[in-house]
N, CA and C atoms as a LAMMPS dump frame, in Angstrom:
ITEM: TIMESTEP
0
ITEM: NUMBER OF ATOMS
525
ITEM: BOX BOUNDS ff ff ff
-5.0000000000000000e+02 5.0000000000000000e+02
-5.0000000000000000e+02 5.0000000000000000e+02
-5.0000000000000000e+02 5.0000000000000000e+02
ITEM: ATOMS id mol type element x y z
1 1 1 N 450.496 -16.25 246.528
2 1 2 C 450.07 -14.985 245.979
3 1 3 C 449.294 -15.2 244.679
4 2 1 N 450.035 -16.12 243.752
5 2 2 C 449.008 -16.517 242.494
6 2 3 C 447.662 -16.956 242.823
7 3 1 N 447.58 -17.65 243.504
8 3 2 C 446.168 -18.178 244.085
9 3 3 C 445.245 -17.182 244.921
10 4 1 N 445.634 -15.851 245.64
11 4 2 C 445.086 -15.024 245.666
12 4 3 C 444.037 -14.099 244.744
13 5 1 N 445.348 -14.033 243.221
14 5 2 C 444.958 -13.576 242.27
15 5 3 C 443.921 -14.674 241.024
16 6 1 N 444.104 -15.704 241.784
17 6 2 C 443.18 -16.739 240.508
18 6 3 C 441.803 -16.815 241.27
19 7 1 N 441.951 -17.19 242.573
20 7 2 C 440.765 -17.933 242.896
21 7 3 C 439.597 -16.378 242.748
22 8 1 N 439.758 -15.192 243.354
23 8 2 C 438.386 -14.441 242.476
24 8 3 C 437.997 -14.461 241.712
25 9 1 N 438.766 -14.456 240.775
26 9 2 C 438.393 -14.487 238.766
27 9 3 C 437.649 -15.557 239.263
28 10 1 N 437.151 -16.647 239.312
29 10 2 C 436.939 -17.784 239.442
30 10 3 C 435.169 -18.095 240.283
31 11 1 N 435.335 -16.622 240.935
32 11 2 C 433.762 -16.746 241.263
33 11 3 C 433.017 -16.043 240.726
34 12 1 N 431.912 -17.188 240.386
35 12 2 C 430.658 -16.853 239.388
36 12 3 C 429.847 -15.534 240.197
37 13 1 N 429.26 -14.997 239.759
38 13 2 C 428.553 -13.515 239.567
39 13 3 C 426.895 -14.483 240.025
40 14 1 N 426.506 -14.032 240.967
41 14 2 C 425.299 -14.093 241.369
42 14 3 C 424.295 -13.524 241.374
43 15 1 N 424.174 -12.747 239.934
44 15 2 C 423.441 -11.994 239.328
45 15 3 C 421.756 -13.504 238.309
46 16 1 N 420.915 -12.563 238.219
47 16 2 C 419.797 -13.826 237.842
48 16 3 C 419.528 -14.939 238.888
49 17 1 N 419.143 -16.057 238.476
50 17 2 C 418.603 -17.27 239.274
51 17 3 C 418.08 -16.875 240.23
52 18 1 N 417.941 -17.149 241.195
53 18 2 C 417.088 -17.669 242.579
54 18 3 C 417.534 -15.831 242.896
55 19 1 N 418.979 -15.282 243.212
56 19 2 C 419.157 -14.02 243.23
57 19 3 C 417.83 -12.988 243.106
58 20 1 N 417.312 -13.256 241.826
59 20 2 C 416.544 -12.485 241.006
60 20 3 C 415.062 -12.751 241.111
61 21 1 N 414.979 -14.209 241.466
62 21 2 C 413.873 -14.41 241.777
63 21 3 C 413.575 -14.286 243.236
64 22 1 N 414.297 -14.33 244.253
65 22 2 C 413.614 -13.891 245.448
66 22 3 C 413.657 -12.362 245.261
67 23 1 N 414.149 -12.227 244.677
68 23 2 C 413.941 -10.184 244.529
69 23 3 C 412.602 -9.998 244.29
70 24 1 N 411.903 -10.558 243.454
71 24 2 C 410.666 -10.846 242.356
72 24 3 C 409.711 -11.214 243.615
73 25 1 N 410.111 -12.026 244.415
74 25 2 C 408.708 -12.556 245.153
75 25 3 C 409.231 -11.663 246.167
76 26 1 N 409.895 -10.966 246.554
77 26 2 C 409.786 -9.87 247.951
78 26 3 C 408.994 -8.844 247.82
79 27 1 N 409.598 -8.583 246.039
80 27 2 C 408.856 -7.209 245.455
81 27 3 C 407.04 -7.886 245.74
82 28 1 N 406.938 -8.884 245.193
83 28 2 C 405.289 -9.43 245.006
84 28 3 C 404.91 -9.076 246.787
85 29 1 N 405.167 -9.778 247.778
86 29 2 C 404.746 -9.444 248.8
87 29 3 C 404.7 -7.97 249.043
88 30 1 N 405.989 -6.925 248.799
89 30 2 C 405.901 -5.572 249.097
90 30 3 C 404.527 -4.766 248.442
91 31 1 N 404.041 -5.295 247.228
92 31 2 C 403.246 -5.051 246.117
93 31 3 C 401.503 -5.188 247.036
94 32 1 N 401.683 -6.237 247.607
95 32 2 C 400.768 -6.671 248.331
96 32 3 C 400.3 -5.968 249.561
97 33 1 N 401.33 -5.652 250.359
98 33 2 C 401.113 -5.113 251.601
99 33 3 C 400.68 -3.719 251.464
100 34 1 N 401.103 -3.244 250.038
101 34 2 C 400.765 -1.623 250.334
102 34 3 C 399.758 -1.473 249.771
103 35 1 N 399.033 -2.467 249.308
104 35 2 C 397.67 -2.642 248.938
105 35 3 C 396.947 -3.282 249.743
106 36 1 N 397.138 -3.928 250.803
107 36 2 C 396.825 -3.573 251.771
108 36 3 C 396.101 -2.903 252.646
109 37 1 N 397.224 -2.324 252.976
110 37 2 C 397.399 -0.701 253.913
111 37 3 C 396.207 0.215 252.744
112 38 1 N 396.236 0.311 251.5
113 38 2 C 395.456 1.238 251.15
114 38 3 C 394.117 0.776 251.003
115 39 1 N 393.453 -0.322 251.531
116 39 2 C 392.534 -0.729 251.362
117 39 3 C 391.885 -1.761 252.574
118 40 1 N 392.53 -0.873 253.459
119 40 2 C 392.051 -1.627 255.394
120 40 3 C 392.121 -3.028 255.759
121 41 1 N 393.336 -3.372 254.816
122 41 2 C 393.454 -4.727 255.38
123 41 3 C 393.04 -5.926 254.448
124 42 1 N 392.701 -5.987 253.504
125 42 2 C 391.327 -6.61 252.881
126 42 3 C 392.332 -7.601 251.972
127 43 1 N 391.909 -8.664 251.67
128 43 2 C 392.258 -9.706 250.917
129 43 3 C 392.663 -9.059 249.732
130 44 1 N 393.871 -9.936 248.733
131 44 2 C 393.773 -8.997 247.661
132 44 3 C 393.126 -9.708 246.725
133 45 1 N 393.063 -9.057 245.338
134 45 2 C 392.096 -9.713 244.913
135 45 3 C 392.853 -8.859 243.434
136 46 1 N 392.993 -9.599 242.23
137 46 2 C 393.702 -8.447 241.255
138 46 3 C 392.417 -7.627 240.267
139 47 1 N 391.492 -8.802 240.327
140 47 2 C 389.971 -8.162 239.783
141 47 3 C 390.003 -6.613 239.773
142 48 1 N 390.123 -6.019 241.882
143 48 2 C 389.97 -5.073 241.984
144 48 3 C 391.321 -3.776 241.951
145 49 1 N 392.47 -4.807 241.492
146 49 2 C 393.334 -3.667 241.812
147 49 3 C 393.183 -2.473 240.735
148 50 1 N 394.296 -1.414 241.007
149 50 2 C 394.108 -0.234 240.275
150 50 3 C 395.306 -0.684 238.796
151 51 1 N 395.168 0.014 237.947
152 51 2 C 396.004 -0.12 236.747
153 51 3 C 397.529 0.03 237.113
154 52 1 N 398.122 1.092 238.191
155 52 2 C 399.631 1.085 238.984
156 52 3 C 399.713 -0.214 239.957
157 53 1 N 398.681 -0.933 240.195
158 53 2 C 399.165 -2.313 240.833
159 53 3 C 399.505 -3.168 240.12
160 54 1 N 398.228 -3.338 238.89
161 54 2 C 398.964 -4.324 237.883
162 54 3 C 400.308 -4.239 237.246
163 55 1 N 400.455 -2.966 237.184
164 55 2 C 401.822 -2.469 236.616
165 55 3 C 402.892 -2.782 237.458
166 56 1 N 402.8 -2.635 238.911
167 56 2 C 403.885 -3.081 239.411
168 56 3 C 404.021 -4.548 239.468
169 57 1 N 402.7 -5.38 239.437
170 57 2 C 402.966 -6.563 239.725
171 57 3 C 403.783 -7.468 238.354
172 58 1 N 403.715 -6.782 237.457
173 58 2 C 403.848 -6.93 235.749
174 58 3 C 405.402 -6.579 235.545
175 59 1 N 405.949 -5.756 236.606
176 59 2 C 407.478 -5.625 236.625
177 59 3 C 408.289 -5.497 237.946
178 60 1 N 407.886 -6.991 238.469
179 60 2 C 408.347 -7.252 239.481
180 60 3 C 410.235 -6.927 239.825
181 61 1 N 410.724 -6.506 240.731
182 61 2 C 412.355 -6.598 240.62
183 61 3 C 412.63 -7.704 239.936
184 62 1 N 413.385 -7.831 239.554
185 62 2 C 414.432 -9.026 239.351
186 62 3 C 414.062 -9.747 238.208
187 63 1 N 412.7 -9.474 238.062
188 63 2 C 411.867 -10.65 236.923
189 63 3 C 412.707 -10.561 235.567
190 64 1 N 413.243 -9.554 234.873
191 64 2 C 413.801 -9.523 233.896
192 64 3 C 414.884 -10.031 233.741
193 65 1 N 415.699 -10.155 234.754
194 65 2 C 416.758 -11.291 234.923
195 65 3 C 416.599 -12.739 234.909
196 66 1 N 414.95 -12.893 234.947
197 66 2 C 414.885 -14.696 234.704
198 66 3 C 413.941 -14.778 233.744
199 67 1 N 414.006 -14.054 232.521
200 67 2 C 412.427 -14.096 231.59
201 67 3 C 412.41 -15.684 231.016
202 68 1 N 413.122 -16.85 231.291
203 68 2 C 413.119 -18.047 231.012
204 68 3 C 411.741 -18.96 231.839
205 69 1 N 412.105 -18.104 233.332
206 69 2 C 410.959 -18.698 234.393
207 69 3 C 409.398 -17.74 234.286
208 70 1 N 408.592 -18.546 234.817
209 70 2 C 407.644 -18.134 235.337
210 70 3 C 407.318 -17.647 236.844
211 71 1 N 406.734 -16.608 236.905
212 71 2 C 406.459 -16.181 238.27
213 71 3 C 405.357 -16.323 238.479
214 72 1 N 404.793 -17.516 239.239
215 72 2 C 403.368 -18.245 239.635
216 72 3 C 403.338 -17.309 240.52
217 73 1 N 401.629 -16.78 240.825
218 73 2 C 400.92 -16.466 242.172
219 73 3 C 399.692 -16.396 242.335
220 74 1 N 398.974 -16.729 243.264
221 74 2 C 397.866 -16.312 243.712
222 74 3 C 397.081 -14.765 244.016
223 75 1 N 396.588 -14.639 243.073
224 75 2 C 396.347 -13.599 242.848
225 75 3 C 394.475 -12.822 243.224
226 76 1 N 394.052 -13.762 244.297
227 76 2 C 392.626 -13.884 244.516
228 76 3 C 393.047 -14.17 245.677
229 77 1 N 391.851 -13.383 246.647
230 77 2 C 392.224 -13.753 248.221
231 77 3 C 393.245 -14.116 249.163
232 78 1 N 393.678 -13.04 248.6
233 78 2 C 395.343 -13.378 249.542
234 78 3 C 395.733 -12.21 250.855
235 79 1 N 396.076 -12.751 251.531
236 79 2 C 396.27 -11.691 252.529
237 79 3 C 397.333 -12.302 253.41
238 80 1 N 398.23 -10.966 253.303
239 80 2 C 399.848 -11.362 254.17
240 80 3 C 399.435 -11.148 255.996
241 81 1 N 399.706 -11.762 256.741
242 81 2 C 399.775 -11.522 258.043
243 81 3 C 400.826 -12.916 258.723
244 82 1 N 401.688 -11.977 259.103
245 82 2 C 402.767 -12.823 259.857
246 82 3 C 402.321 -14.18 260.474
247 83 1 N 401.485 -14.224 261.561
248 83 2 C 400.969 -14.924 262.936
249 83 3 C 399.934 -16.128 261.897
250 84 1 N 399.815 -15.803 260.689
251 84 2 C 398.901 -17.052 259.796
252 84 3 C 399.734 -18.367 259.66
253 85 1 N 399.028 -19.153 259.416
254 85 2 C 399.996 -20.282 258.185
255 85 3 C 400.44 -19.579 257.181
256 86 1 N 401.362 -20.823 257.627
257 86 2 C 402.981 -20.218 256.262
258 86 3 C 402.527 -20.858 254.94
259 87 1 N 401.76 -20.331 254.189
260 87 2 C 401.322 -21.037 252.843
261 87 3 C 401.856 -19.866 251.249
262 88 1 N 402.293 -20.635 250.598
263 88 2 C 403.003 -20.67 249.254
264 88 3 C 402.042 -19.091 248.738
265 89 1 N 402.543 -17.984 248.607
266 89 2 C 401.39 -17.209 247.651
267 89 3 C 402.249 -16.854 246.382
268 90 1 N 403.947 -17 245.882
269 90 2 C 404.138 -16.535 244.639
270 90 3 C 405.524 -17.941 244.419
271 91 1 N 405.585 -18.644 243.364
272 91 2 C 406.811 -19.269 243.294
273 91 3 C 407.528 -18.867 242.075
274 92 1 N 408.664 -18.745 241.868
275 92 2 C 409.596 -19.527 240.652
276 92 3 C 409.573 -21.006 240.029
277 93 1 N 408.855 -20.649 238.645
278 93 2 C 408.976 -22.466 238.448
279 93 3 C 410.085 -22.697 237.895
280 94 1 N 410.999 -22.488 237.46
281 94 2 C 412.987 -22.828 237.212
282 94 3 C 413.27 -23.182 238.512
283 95 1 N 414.173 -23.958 239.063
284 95 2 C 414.68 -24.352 240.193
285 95 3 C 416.212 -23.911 239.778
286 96 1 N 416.741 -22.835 240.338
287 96 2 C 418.176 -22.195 240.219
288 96 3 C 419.39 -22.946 241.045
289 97 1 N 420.752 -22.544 240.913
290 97 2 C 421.271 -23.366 242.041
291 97 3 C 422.447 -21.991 242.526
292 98 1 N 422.421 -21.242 242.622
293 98 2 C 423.302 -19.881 242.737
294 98 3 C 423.055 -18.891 244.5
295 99 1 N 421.791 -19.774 244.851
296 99 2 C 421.686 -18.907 246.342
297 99 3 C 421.534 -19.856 246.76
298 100 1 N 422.334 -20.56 248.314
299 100 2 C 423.087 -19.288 248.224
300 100 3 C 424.496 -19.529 247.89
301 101 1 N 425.288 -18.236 247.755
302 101 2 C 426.056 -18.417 246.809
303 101 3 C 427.446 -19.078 247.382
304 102 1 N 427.949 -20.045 247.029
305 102 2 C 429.274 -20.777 247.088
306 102 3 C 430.518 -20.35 246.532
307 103 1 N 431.51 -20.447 247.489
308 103 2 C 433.186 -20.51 246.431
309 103 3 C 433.684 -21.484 245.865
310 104 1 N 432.998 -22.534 246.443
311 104 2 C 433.534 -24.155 245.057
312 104 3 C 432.207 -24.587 245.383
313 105 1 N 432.015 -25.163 244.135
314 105 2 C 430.781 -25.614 243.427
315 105 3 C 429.446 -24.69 243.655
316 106 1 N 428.352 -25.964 243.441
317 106 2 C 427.388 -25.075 243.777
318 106 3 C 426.116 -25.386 244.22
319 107 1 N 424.974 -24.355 244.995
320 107 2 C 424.437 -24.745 245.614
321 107 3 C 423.183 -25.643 245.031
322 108 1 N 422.746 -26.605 246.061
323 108 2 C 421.617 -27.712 245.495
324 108 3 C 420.496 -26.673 244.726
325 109 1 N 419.615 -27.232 243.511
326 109 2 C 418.705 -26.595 242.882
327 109 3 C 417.629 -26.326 244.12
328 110 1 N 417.025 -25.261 243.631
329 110 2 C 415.922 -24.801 244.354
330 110 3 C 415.076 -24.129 243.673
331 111 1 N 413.613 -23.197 244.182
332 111 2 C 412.65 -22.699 243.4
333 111 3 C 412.058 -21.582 244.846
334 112 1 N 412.608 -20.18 244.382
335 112 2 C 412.473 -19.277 244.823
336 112 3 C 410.468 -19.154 245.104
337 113 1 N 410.385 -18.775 246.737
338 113 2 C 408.842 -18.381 246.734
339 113 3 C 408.62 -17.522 248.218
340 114 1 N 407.289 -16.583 248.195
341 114 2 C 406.98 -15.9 248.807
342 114 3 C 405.601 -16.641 249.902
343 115 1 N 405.765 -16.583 251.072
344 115 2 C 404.542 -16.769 251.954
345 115 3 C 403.732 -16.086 252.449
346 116 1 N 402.742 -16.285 252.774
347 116 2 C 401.342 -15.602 253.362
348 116 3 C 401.776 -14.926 254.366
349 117 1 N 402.953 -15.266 254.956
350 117 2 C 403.599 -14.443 256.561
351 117 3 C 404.235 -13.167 256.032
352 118 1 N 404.69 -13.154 254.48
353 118 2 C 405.49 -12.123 254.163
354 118 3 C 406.817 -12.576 253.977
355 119 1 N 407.416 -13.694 254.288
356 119 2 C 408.715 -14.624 254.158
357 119 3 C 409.269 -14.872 253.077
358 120 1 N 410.306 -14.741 252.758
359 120 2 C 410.695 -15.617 251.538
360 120 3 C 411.723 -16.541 251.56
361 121 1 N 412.099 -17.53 250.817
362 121 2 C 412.196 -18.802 251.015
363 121 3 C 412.984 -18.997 249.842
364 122 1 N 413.355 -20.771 249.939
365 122 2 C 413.584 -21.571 248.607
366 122 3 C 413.555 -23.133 249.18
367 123 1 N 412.413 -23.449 247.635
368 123 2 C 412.046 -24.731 248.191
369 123 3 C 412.847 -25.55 247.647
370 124 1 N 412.989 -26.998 247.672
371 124 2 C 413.378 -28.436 246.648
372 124 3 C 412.542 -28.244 245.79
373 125 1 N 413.092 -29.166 244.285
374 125 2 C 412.262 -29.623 243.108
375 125 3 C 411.483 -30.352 243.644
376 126 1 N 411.288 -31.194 244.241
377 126 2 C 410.602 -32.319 245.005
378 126 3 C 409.136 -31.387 245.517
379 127 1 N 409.626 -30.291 246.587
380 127 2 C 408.473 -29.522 247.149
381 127 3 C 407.874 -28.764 246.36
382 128 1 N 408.161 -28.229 244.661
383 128 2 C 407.675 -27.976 243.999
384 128 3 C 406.492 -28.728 243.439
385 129 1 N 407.281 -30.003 243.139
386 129 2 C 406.791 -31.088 242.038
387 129 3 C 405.13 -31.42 242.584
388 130 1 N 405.425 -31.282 244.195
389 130 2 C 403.898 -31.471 245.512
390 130 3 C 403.002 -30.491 245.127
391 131 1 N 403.454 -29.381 244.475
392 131 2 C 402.661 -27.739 244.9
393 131 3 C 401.389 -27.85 244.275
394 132 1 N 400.093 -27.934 245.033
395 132 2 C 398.879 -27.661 244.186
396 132 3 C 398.874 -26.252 243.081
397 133 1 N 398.807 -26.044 242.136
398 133 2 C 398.905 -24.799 241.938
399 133 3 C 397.906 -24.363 240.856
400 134 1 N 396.666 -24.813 241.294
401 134 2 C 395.618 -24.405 240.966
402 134 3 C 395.131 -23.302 241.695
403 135 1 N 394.778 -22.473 241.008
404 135 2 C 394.961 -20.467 242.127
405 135 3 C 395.605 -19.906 241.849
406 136 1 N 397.012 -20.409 240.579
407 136 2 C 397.895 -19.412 240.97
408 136 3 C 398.55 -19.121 239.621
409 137 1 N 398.511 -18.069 239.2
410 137 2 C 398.586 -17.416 237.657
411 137 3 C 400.017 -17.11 237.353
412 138 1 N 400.733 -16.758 236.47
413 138 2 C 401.727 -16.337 235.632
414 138 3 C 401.674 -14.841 235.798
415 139 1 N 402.304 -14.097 236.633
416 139 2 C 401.732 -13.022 236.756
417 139 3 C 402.292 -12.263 235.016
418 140 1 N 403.568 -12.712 234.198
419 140 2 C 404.045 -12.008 232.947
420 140 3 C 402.508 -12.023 232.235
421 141 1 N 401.943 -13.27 231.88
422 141 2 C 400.898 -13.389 231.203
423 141 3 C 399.624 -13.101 231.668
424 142 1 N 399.45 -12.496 232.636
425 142 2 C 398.324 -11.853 233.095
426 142 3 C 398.623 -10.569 232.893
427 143 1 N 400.001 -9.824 232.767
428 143 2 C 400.026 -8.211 233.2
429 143 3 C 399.972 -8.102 231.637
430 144 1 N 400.622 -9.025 230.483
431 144 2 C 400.231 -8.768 229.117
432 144 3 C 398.599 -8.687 228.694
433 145 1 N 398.154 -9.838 229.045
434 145 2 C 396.434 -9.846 229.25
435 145 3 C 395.795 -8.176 229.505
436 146 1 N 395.968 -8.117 230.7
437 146 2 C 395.266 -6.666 230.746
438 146 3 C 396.052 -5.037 230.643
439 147 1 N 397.444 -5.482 230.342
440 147 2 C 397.803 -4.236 229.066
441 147 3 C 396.927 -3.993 228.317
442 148 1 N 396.724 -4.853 227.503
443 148 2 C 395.393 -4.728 226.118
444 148 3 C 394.05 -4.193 226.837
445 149 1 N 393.754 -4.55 227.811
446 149 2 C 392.255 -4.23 228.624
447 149 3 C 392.321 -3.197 229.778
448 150 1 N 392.913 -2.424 229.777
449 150 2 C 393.457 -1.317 231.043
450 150 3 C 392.676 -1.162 232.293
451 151 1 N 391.315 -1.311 231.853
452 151 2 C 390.336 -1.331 232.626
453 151 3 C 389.53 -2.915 232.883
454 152 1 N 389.702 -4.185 231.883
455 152 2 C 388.788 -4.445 231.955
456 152 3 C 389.01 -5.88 232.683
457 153 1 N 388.207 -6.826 232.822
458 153 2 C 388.753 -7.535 234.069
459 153 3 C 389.767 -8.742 233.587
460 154 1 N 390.274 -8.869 235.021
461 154 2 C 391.614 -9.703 234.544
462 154 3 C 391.791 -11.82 234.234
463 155 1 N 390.19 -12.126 234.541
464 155 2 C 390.094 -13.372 235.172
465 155 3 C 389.732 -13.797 233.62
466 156 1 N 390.608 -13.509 232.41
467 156 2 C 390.666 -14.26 231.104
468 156 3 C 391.596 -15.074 231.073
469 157 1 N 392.615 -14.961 232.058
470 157 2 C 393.501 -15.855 232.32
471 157 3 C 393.667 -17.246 232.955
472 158 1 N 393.703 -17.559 232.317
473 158 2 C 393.491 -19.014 233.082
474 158 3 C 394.256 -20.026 234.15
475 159 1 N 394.097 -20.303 235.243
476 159 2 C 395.029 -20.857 236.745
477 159 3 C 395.726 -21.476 235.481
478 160 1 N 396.972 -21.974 236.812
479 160 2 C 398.567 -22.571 236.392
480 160 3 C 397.468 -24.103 236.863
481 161 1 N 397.791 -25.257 236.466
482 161 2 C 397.3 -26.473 236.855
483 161 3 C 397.964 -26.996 236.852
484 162 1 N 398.173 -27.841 238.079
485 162 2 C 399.741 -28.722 238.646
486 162 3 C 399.407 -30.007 237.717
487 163 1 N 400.74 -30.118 237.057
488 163 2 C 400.005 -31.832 236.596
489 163 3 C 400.623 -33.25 237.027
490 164 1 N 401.153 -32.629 238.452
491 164 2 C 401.736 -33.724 239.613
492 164 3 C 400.943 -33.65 240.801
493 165 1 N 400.339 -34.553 240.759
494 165 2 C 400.021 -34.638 242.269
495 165 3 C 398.882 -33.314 242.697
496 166 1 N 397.548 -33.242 242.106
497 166 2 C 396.994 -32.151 242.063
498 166 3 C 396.236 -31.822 243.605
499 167 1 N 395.891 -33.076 244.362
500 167 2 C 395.253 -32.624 245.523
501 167 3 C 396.308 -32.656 246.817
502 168 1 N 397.529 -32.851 246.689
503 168 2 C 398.08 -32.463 247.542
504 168 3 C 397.276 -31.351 248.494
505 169 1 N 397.414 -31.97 249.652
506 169 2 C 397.037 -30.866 250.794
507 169 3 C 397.73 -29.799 250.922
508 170 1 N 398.701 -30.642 251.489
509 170 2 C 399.695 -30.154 252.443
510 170 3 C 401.174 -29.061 251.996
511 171 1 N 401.462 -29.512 250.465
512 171 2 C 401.72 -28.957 249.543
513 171 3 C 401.521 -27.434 249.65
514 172 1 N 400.933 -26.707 250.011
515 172 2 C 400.634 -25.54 250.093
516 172 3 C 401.039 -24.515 251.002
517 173 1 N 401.255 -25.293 251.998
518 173 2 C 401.544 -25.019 253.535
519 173 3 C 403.379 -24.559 253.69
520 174 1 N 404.013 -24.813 252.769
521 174 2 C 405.388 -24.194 252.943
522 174 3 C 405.996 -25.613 253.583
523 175 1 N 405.774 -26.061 254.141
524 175 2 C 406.165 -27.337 255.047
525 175 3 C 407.465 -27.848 254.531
């Protein structure tokens, strides 16, 4: 009966980490698709979005629960369709270890990310460490960027640049 009453106390709260960040990259894909739909399909592109896209993309779910990480994405020519290659469009660069979630110990590190199919995932440090991630912006420091510019364009920001392994191919592909 004591051990009934100990072992709950005892499990960690799976609130933040990977939790928070696949929230963050579901929201990014959801963000995507209905921009989308309001615009016949069309690649996205943040150049052209409206000031309520940037805004949502700028307060993604969950993001405030990991303001330690960055939320990388591609934010130029992107377009979700299931039946495509499965390629990388938003990651977590913190590698968390909390999803999924365990009653003793805990789970191997990982790095929460969203795919071109609409999927979300969690990769190894390793499949990170591969990730080309030239294309793919900070979305916190881009939605601060054009706070200040409401209207004006967003490409003052400058790509994330992998500084492992930069031409990785294959890296990209979710693999």
């Amino acid at each position: 009966m004591a051990a009934g009453l100990v072992f709950p106390s005892l499990k960690r709260s799976n609130c933040g980490g990977n939790s928070a960040a696949l929230a963050a990259c579901k929201g990014y894909v959801t963000v995507l698709q209905l921009w989308a739909a309001d615009h016949g399909g069309q690649r996205f592109r943040y150049g052209q979005a409206d000031r309520e896209t940037r805004q949502h993309l700028g307060r993604l779910p969950g993001a405030s629960w990991i303001r330690s990480s960055r939320l990388l994405a591609r934010v130029e020519g992107v377009r979700l369709d299931s039946a495509a290659d499965k390629r990388i469009i938003i990651v977590c660069d913190r590698a968390y270890d909390n999803v999924p979630q365990r009653f003793f110990g805990k789970s191997p590190m990982a790095h929460a990310v969203a795919y071109s199919t609409g999927d979300i995932g969690l990769i190894s440090p390793g499949e990170f460490a591969r990730l080309d991630l030239s294309g793919f912006m900070d979305l916190q420091t881009l939605a601060q960027t054009t706070s200040a510019e409401p209207d004006g364009p967003a490409n003052r920001s400058q790509p994330i640049r992998s500084e492992t392994n930069p031409t990785s191919g294959a890296a990209g592909s979710g693999r």
